[in-house]
N, C-alpha and C positions, 0 to 999 in steps of 0.2 A: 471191739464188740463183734464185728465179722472178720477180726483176722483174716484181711487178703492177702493174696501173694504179691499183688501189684495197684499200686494208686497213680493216679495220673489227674491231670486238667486236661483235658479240649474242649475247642468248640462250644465253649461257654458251659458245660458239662463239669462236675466232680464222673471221676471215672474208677471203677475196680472191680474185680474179679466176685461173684459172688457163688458158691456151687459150680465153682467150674465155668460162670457165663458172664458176658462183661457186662456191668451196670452202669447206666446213665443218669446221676441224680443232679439234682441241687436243691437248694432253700432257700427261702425270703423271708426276710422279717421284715411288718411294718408296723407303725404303732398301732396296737392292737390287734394286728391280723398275724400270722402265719404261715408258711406252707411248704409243703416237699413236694418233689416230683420226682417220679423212679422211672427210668424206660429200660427194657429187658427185649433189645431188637431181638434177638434169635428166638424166643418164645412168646412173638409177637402181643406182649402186653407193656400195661403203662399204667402208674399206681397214681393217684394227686391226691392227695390231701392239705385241706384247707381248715384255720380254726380262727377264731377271732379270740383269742390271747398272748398276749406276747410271750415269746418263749415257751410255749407248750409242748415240748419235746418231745410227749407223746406221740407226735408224727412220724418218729422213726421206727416207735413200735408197731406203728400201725404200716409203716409202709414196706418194713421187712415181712412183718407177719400175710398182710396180703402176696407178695414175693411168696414164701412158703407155701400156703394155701393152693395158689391157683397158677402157681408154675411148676410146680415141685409135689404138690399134694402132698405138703407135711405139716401139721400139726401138732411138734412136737417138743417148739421153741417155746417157752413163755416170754416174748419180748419185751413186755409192759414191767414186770418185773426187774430183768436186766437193763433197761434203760431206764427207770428207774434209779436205781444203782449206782451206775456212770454218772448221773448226774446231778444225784445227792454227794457224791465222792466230789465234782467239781465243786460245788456248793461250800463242803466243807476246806475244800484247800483253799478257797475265794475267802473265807470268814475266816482261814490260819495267816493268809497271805495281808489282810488286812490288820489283822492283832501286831505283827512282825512291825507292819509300818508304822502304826502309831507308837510302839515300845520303843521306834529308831528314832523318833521325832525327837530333834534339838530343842527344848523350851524356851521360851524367852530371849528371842533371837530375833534381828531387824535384819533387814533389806540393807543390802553396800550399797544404793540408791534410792532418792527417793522414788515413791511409787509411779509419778509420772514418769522417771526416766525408762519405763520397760514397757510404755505404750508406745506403738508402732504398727510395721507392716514388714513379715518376716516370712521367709518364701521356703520350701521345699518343693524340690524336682520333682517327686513321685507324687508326695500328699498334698501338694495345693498351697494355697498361702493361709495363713492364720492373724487373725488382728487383733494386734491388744489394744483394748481402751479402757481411759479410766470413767468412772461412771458417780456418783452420788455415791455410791452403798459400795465401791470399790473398785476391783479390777474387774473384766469378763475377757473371753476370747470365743472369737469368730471363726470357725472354717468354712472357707470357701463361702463365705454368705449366705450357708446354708444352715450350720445347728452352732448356735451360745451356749456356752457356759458362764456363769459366776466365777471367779475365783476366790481363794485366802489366804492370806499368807499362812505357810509351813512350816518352814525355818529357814533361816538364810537368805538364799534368792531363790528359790523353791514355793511352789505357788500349788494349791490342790484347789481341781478345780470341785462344785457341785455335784452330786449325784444326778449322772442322767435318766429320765426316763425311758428313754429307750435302751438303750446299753446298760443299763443300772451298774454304773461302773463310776468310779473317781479317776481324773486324772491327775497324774502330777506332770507339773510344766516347771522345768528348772531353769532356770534362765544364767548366761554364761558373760562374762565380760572380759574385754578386748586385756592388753598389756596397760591400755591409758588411761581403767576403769570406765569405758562406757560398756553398755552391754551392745554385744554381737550378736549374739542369736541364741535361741533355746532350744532347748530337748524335751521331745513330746515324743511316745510312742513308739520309742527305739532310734528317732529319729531328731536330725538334726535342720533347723529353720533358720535363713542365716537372716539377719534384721539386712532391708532394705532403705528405711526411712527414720 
């Protein structure tokens, strides 16, 4: 979208090149709320915007187009449009990306255990630990005791979980077994959780 020459992280900062001048952003999403923040130290300004919707992307429009406006005095970007764009284009590879998965889906396929065998407490070093329990109405899984999911079975030993509210996103959680058929640990998120209990 802004094509820079250089991106970078510091300092709790997304960092990169905007007009030639380096820009200080980040975002937050909460349920419900919103928000960007632009700082532009050498042209001593600072853009925020705040919305109470989740995901209202419009904030990029508004916080380059301010950028433009009142550092640059140009005028002659339509932002709102072009991001837009970007993220009807994500939209549509999310609803291609999701077609693919269900077309891949094995039918009529069971679990190499039963379903209690894959309740636990299974650990990764970066992301935290995740807890499968089994429940009345099926499997869920916990991160960090902080946000559930529901799960269902997929196919195989592959588990999807609910759509979240907040990430309005499915996961799938594949789950993995040792040489002596118990399971060891799953794969969530690129990543691997090795079962501790």
């Amino acid at each position: 979208m802004t094509r820079p020459d250089w991106n970078t992280y510091g300092m709790g900062w997304f960092q990169q090149d905007y007009k030639g001048h380096k820009l200080d952003f980040h975002t937050g999403s909460l349920f419900g709320l919103v928000a960007i923040a632009g700082v532009m130290h050498d042209k001593n300004m600072a853009v925020y915007v705040f919305a109470n919707l989740d995901h209202a992307e419009l904030r990029h429009a508004i916080l380059y187009k301010a950028i433009d406006l009142y550092a640059f005095n140009d005028d002659s970007r339509d932002w709102n449009t072009e991001v837009f764009k970007l993220y009807e284009g994500f939209k549509k590879e999310s609803l291609e990306q999701s077609k693919k998965k269900i077309a891949e889906r094995v039918k009529n396929t069971k679990t190499s255990l039963p379903v209690s065998a894959y309740a636990g407490t299974y650990v990764n070093e970066m992301l935290g630990t995740a807890k499968v329990v089994i429940k009345e109405n099926g499997p869920m899984i916990n991160f960090n005791d902080f946000i559930t999911y529901d799960m269902e079975h997929w196919h195989y030993d592959t588990f999807m979980t609910n759509k979240d509210k907040r990430f309005r996103e499915k996961l799938e959680v594949r789950f993995q077994l040792d040489t002596s058929g118990k399971v060891n640990d799953l794969y969530l998120m690129g990543e691997i959780f090795t079962k501790t209990d």
